[in-house]
HTML snippet that shows the backbone in 3Dmol.js (N, CA, C, O; Angstrom):
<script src="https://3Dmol.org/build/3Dmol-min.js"></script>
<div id="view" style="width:600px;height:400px;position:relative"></div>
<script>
const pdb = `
ATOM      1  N   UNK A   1      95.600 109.440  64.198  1.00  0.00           N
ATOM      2  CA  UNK A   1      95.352 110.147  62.959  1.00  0.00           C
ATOM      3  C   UNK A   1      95.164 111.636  63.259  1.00  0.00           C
ATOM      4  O   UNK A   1      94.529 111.886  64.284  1.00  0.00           O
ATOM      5  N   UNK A   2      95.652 112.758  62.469  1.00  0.00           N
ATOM      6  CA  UNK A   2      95.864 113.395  62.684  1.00  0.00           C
ATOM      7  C   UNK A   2      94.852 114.245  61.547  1.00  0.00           C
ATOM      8  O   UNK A   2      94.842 113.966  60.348  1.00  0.00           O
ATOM      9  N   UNK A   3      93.742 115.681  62.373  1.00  0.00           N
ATOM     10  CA  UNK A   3      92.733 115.917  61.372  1.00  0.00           C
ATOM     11  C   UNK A   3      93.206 117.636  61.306  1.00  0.00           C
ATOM     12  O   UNK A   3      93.567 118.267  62.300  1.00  0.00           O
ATOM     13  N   UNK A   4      93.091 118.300  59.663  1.00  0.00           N
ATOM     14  CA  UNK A   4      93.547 120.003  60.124  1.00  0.00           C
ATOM     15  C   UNK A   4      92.668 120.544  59.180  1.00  0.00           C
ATOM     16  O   UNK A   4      92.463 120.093  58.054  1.00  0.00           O
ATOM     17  N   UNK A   5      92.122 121.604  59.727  1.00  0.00           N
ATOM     18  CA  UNK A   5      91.288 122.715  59.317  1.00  0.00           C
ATOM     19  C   UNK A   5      92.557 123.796  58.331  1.00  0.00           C
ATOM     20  O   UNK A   5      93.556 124.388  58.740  1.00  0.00           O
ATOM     21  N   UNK A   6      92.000 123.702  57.019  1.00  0.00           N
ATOM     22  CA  UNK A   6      92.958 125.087  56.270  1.00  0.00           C
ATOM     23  C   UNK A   6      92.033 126.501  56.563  1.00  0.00           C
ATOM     24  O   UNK A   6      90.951 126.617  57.138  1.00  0.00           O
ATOM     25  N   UNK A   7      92.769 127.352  56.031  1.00  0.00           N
ATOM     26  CA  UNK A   7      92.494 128.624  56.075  1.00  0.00           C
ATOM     27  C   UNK A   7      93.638 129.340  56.179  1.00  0.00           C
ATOM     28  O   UNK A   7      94.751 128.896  56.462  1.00  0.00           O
ATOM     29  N   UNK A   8      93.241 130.808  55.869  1.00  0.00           N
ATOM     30  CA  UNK A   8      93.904 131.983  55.368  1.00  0.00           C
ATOM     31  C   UNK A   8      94.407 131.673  54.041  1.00  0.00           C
ATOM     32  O   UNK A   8      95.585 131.811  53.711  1.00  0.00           O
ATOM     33  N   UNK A   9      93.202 131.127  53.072  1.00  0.00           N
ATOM     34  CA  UNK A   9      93.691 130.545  51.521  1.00  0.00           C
ATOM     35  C   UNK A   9      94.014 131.806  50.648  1.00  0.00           C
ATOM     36  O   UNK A   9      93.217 132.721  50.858  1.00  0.00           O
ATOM     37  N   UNK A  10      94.835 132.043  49.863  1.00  0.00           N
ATOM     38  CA  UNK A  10      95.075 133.237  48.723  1.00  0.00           C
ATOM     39  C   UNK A  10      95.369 131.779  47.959  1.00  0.00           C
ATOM     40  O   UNK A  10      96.170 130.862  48.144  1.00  0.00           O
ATOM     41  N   UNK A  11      93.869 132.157  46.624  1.00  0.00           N
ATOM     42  CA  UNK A  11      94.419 130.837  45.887  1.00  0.00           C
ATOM     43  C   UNK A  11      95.722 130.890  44.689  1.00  0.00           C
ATOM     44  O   UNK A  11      96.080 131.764  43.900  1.00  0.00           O
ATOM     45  N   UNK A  12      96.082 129.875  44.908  1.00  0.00           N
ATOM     46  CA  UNK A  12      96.887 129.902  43.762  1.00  0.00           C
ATOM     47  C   UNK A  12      98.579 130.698  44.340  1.00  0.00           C
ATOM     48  O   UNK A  12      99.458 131.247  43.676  1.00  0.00           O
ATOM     49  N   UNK A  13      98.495 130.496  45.456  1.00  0.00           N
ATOM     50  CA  UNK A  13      99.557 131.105  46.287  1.00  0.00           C
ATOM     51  C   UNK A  13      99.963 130.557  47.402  1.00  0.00           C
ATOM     52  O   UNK A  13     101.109 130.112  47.456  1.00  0.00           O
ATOM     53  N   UNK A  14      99.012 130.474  48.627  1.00  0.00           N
ATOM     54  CA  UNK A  14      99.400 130.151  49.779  1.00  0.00           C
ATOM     55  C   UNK A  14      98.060 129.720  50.715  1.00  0.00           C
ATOM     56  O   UNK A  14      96.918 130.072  50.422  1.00  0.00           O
ATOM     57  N   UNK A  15      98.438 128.799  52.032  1.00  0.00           N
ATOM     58  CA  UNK A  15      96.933 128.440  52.639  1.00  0.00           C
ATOM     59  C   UNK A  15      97.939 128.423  54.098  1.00  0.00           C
ATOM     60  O   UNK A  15      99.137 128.707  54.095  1.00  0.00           O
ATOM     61  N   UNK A  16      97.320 128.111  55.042  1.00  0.00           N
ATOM     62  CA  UNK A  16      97.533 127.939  56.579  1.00  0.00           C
ATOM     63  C   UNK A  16      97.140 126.957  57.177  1.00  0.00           C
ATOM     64  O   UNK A  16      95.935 126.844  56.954  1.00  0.00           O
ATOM     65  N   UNK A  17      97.571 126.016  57.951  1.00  0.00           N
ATOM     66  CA  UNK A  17      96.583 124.684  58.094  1.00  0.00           C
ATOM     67  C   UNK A  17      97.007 124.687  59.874  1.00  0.00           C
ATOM     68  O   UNK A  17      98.149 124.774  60.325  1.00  0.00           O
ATOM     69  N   UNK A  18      95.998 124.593  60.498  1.00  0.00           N
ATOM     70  CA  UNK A  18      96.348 123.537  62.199  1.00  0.00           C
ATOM     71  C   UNK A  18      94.953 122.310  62.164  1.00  0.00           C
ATOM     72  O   UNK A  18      93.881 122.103  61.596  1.00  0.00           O
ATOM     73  N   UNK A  19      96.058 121.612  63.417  1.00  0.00           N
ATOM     74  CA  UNK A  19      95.185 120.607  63.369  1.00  0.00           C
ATOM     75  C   UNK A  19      93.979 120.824  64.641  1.00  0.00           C
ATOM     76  O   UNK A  19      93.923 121.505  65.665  1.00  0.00           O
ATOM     77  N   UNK A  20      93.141 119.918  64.004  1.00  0.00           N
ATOM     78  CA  UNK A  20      91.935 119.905  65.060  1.00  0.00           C
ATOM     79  C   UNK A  20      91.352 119.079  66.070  1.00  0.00           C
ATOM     80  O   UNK A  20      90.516 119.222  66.961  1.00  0.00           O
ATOM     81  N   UNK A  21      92.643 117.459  65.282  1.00  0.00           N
ATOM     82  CA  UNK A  21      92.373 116.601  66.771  1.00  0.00           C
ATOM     83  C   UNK A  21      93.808 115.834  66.309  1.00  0.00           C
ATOM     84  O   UNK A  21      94.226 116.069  65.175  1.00  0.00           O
ATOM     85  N   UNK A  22      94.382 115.135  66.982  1.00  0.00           N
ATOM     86  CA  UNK A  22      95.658 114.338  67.154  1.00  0.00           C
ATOM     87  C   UNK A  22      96.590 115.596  67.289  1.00  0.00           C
ATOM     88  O   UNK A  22      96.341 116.707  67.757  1.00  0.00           O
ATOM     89  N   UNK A  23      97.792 115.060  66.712  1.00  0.00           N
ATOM     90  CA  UNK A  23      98.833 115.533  67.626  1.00  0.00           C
ATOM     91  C   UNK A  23      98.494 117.463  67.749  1.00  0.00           C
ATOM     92  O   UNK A  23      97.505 117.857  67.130  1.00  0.00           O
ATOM     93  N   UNK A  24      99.133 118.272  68.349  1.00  0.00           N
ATOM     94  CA  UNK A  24      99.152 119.682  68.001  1.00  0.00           C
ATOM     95  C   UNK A  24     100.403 120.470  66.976  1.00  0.00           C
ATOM     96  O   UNK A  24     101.455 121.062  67.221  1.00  0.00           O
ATOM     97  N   UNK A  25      99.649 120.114  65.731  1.00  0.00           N
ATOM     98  CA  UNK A  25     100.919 121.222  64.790  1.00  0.00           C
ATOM     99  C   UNK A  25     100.008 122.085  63.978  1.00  0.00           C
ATOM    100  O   UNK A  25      98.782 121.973  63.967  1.00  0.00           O
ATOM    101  N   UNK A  26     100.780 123.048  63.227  1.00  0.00           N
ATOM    102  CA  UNK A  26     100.090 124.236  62.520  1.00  0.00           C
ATOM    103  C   UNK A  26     101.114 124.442  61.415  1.00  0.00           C
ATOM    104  O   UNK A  26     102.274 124.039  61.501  1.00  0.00           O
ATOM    105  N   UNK A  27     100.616 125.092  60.378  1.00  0.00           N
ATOM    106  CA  UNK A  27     102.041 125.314  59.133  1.00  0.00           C
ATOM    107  C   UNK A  27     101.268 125.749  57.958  1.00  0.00           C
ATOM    108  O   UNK A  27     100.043 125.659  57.871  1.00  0.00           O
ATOM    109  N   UNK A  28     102.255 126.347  56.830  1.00  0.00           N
ATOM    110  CA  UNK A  28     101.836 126.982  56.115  1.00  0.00           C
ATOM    111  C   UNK A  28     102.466 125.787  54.675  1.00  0.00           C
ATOM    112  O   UNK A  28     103.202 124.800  54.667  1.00  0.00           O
ATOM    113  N   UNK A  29     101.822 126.429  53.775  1.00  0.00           N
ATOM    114  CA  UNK A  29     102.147 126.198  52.222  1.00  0.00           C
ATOM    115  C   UNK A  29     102.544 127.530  51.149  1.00  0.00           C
ATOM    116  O   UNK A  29     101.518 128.088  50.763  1.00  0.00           O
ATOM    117  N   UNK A  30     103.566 128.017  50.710  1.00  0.00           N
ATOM    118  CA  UNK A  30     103.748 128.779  49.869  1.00  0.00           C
ATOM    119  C   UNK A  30     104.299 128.982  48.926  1.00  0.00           C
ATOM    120  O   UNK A  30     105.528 128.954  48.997  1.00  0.00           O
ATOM    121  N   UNK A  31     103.608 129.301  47.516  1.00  0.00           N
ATOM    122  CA  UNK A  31     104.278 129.503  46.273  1.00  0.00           C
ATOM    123  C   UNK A  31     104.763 130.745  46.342  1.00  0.00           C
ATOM    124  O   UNK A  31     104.073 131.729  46.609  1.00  0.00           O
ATOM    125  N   UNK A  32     105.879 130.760  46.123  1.00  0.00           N
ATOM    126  CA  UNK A  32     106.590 132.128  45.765  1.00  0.00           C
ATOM    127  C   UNK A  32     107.655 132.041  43.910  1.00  0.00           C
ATOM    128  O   UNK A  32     108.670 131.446  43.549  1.00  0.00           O
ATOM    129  N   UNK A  33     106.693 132.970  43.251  1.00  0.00           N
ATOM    130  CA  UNK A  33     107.892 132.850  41.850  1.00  0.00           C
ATOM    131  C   UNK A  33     108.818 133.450  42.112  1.00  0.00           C
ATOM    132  O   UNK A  33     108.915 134.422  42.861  1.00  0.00           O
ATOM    133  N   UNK A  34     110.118 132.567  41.108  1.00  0.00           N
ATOM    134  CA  UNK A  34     110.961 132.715  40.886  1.00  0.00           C
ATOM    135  C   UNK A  34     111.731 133.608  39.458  1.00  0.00           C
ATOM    136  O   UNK A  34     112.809 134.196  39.368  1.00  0.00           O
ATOM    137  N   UNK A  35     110.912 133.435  38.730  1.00  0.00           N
ATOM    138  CA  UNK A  35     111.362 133.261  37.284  1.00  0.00           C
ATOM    139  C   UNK A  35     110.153 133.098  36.301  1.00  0.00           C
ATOM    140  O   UNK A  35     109.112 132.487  36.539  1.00  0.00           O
ATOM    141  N   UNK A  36     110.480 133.744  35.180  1.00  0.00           N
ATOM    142  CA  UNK A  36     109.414 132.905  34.417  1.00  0.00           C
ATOM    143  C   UNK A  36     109.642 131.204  34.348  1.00  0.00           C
ATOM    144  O   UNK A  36     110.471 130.327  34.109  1.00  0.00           O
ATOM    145  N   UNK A  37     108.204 131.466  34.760  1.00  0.00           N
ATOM    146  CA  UNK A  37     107.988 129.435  34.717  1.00  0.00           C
ATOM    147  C   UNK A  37     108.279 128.838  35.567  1.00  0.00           C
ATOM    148  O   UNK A  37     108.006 127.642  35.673  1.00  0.00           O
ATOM    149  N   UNK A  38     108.957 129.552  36.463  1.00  0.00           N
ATOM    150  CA  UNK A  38     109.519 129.052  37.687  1.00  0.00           C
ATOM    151  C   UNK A  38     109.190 129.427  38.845  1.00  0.00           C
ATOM    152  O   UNK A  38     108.865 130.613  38.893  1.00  0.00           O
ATOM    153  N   UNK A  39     109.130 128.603  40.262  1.00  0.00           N
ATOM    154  CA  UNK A  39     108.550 129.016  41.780  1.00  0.00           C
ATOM    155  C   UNK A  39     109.134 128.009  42.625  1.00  0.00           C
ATOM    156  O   UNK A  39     109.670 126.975  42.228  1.00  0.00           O
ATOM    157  N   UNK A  40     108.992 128.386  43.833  1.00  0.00           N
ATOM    158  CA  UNK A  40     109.957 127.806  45.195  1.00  0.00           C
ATOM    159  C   UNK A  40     108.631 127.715  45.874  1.00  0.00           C
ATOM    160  O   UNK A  40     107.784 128.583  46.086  1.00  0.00           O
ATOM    161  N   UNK A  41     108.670 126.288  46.198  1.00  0.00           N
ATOM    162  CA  UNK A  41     107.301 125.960  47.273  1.00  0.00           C
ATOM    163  C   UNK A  41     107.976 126.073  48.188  1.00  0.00           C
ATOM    164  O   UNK A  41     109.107 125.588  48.181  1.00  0.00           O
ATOM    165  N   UNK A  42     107.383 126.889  49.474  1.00  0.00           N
ATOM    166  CA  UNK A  42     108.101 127.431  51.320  1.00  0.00           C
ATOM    167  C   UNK A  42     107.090 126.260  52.068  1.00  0.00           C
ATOM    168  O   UNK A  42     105.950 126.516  52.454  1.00  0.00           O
ATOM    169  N   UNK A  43     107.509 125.417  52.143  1.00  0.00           N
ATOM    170  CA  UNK A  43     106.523 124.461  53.642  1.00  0.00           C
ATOM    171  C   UNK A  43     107.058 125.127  54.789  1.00  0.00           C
ATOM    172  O   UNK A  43     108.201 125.583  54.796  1.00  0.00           O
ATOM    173  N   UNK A  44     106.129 125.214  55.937  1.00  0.00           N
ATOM    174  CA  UNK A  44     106.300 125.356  57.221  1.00  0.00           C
ATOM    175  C   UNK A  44     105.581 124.457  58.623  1.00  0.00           C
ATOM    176  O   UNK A  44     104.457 124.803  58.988  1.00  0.00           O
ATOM    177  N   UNK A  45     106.216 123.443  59.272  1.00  0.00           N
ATOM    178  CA  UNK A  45     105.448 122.237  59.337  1.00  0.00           C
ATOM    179  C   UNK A  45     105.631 122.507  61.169  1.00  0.00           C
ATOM    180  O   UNK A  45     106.520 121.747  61.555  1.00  0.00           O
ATOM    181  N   UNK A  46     105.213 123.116  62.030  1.00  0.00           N
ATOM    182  CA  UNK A  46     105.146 122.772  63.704  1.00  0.00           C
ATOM    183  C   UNK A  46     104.735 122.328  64.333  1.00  0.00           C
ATOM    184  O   UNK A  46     103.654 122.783  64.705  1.00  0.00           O
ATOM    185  N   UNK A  47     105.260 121.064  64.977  1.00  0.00           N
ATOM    186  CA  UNK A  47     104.583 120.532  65.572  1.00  0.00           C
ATOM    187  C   UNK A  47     105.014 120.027  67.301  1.00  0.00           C
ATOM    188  O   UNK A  47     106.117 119.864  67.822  1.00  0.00           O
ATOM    189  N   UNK A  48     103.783 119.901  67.787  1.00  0.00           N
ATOM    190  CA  UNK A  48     104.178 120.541  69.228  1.00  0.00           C
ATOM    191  C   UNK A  48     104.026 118.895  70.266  1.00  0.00           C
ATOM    192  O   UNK A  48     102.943 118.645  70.794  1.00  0.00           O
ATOM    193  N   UNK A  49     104.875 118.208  70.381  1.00  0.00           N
ATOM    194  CA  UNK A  49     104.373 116.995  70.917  1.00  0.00           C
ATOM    195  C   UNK A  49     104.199 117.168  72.303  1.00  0.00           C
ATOM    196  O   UNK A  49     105.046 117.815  72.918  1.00  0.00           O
ATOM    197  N   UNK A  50     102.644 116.399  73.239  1.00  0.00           N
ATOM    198  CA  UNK A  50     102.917 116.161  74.403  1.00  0.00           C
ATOM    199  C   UNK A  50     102.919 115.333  75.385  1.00  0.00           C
ATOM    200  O   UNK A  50     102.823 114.370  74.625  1.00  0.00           O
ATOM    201  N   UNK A  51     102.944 114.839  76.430  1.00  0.00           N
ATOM    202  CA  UNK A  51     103.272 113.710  77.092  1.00  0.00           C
ATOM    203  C   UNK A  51     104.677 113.244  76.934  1.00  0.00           C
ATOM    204  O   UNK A  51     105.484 113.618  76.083  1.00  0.00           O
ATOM    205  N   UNK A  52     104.826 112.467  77.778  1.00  0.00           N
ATOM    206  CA  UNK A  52     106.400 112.030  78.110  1.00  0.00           C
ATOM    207  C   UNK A  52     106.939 111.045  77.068  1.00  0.00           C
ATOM    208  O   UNK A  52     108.129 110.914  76.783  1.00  0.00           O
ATOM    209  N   UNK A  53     105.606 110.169  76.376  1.00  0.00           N
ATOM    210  CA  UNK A  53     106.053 109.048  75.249  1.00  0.00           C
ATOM    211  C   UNK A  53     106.440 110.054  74.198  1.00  0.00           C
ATOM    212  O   UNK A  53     107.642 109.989  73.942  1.00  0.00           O
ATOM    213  N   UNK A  54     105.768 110.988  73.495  1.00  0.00           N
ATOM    214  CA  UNK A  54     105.794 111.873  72.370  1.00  0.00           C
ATOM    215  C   UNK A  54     106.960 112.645  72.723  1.00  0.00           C
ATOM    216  O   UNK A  54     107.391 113.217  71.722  1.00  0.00           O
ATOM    217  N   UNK A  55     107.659 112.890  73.795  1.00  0.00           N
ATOM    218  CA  UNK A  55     108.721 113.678  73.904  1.00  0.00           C
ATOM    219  C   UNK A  55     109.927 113.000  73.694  1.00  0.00           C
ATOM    220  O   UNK A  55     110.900 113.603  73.243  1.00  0.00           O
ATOM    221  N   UNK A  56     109.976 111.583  74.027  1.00  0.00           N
ATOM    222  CA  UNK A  56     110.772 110.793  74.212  1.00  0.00           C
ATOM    223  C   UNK A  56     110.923 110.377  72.321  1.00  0.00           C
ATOM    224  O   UNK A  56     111.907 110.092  71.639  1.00  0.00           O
ATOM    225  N   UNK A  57     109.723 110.494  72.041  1.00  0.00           N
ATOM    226  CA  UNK A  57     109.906 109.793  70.553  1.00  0.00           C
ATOM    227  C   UNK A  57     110.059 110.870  69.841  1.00  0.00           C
ATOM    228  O   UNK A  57     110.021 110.482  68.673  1.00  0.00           O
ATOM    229  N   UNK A  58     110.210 111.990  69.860  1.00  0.00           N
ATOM    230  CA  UNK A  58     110.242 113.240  69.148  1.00  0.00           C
ATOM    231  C   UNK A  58     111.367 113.178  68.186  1.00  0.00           C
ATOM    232  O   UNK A  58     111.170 113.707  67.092  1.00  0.00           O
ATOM    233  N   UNK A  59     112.289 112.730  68.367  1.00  0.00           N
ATOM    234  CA  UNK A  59     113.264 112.878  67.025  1.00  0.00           C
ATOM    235  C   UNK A  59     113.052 112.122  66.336  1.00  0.00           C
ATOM    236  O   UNK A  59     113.582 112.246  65.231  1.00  0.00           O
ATOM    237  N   UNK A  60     112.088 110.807  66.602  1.00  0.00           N
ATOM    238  CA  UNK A  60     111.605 109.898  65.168  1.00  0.00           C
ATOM    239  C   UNK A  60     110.622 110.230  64.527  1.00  0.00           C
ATOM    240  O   UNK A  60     110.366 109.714  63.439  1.00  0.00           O
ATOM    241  N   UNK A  61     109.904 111.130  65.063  1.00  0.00           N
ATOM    242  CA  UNK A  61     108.516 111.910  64.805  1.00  0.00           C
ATOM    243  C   UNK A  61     109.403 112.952  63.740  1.00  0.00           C
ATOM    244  O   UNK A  61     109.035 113.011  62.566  1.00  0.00           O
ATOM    245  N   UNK A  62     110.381 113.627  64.126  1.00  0.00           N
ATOM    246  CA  UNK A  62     110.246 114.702  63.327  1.00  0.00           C
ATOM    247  C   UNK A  62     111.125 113.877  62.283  1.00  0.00           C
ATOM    248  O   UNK A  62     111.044 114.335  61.143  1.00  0.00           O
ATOM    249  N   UNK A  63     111.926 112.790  62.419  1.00  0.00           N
ATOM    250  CA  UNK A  63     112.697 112.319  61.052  1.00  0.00           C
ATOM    251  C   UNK A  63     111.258 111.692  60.113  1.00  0.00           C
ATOM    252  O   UNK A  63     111.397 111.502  58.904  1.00  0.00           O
ATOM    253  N   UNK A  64     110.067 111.441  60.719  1.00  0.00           N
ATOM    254  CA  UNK A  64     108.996 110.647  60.019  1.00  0.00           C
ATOM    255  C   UNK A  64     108.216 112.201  59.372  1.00  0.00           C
ATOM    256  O   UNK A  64     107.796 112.238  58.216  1.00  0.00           O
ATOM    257  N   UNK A  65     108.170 112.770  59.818  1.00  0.00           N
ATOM    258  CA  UNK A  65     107.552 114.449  59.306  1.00  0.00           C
ATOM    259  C   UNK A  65     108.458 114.922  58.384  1.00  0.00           C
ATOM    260  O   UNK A  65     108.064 115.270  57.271  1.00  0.00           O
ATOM    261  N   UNK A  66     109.505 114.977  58.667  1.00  0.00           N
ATOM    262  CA  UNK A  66     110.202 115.043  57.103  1.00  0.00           C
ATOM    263  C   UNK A  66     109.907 114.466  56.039  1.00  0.00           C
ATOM    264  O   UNK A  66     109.235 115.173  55.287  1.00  0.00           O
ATOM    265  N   UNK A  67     110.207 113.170  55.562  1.00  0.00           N
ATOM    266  CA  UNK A  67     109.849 112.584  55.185  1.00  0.00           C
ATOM    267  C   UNK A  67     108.964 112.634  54.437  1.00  0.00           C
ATOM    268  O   UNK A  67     109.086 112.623  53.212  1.00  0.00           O
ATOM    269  N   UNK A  68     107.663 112.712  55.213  1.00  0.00           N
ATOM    270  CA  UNK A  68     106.420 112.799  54.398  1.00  0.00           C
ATOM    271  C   UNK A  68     106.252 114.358  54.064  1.00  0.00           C
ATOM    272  O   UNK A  68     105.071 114.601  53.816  1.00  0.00           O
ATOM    273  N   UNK A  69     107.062 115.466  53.984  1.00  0.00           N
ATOM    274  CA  UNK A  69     107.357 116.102  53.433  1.00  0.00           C
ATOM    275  C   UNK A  69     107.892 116.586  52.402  1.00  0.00           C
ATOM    276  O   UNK A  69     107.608 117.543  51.681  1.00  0.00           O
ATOM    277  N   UNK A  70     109.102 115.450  52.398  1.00  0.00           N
ATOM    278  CA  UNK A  70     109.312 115.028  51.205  1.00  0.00           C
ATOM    279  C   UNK A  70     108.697 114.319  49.732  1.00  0.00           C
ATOM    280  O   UNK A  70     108.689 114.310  48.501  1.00  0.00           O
ATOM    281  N   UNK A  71     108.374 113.947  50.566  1.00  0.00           N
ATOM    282  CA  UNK A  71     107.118 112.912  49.839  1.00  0.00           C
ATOM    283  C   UNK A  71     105.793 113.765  49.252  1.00  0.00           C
ATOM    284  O   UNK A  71     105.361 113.539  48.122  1.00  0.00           O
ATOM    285  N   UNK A  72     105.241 114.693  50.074  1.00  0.00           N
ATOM    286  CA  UNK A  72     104.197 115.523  49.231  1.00  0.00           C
ATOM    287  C   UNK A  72     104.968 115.949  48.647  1.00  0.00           C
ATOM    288  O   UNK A  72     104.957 115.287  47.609  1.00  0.00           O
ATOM    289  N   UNK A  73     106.136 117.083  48.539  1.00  0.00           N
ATOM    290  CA  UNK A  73     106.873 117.764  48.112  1.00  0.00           C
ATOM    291  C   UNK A  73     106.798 117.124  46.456  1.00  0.00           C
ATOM    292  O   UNK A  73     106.396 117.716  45.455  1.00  0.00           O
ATOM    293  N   UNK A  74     107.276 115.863  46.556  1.00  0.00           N
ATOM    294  CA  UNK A  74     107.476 114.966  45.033  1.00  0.00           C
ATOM    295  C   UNK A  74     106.157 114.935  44.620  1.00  0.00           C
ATOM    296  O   UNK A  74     106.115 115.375  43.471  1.00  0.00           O
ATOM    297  N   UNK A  75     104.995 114.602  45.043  1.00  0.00           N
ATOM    298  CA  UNK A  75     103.737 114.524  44.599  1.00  0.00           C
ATOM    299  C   UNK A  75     103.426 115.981  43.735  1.00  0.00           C
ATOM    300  O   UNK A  75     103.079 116.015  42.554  1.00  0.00           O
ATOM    301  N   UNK A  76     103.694 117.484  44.854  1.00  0.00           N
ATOM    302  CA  UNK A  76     103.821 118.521  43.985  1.00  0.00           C
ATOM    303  C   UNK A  76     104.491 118.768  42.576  1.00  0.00           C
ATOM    304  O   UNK A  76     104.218 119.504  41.628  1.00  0.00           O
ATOM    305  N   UNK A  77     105.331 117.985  42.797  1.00  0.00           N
ATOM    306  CA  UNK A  77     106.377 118.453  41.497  1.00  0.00           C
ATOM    307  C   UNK A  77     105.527 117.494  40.146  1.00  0.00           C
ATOM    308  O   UNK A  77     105.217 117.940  39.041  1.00  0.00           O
ATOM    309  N   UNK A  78     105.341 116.345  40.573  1.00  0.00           N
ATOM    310  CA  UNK A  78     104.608 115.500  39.733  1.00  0.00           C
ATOM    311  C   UNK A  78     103.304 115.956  39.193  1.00  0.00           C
ATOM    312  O   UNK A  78     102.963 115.712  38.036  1.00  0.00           O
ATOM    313  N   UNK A  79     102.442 116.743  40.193  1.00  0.00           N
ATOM    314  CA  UNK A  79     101.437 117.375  40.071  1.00  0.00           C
ATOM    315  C   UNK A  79     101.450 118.434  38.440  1.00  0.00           C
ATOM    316  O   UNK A  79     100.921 118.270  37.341  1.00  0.00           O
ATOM    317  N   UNK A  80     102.291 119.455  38.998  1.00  0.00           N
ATOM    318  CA  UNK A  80     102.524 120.329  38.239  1.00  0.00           C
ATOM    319  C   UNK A  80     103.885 120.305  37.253  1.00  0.00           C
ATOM    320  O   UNK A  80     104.748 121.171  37.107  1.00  0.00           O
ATOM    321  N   UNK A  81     103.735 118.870  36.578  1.00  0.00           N
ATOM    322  CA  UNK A  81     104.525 118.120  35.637  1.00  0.00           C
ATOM    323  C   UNK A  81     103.452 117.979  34.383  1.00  0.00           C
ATOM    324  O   UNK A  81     103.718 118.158  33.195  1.00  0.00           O
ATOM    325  N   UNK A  82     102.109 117.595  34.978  1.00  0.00           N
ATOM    326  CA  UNK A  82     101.192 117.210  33.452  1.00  0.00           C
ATOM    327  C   UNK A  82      99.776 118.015  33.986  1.00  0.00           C
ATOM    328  O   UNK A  82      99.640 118.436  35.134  1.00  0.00           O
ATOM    329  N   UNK A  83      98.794 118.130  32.944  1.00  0.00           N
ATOM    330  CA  UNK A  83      98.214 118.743  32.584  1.00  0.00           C
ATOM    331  C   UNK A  83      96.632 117.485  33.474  1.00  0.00           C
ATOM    332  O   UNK A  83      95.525 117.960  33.726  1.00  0.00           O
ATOM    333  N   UNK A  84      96.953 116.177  33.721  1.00  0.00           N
ATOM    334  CA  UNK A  84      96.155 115.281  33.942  1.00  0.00           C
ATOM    335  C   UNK A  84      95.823 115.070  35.686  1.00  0.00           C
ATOM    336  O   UNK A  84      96.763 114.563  36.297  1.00  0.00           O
ATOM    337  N   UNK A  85      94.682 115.387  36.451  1.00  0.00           N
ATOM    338  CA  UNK A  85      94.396 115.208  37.530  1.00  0.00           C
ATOM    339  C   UNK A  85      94.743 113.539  38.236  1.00  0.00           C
ATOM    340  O   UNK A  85      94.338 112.444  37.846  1.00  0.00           O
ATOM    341  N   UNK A  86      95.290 113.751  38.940  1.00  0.00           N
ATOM    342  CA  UNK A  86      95.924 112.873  39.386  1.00  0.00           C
ATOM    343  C   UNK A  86      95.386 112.103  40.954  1.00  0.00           C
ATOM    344  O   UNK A  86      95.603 112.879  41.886  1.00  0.00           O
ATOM    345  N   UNK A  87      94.836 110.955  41.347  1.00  0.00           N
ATOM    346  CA  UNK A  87      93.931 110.109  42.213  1.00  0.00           C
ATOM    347  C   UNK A  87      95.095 110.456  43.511  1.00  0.00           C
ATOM    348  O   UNK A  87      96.309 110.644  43.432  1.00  0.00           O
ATOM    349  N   UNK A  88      94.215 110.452  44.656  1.00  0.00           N
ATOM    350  CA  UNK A  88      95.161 110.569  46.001  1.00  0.00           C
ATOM    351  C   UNK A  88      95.176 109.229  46.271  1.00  0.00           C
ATOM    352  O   UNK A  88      94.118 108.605  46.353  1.00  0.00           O
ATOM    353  N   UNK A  89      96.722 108.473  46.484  1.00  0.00           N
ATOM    354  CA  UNK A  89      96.057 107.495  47.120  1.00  0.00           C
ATOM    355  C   UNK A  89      96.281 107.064  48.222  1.00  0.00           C
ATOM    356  O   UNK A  89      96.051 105.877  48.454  1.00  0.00           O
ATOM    357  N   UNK A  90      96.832 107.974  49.282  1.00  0.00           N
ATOM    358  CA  UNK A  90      97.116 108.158  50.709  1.00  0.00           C
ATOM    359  C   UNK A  90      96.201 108.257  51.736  1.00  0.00           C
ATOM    360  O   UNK A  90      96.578 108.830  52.759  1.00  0.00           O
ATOM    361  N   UNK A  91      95.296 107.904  51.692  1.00  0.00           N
ATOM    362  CA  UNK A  91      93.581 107.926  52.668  1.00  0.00           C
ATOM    363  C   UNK A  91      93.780 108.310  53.747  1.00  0.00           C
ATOM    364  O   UNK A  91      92.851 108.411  54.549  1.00  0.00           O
TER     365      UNK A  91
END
`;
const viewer = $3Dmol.createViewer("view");
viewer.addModel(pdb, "pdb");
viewer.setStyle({}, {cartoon: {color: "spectrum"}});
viewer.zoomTo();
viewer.render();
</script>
């Protein structure tokens, strides 16, 4: 399991996250508008695997990090679809 400290928050814009125990990655989150009404979320996701198993498994790691990139990505859009706070249910 993998635990990350945020910071460098500008709310309502952008945050910075690394982790603080499991694997070693660091990355950002950013709203940038587009348009009225409109904005481009920028993910930035690095992650640094080590040992010989994590190197070896590294291209399923990063096809599984996608993924769940994708996956928040849709949660965002859903997010900022309705007006109603919405339960995490990814623990």
């Amino acid at each position: 399991m993998n635990v990350a400290r945020i910071f460098d928050v500008d709310p309502g814009r952008s945050f910075a996250w690394r982790t603080v125990s499991g694997t070693d990655a660091d990355g950002t989150r950013t709203v940038v508008p587009s348009g009225p009404g409109r904005c481009r979320v920028v993910l930035r996701t690095v992650s640094r695997p080590s040992g010989a198993l994590e190197t070896v498994l590294r291209p399923l790691v990063a096809r599984a990090l996608r993924r769940q990139l994708v996956t928040s990505t849709g949660r965002l859009a859903d997010l900022l679809r309705t007006d109603e706070p919405v339960a995490r249910t990814d623990a």
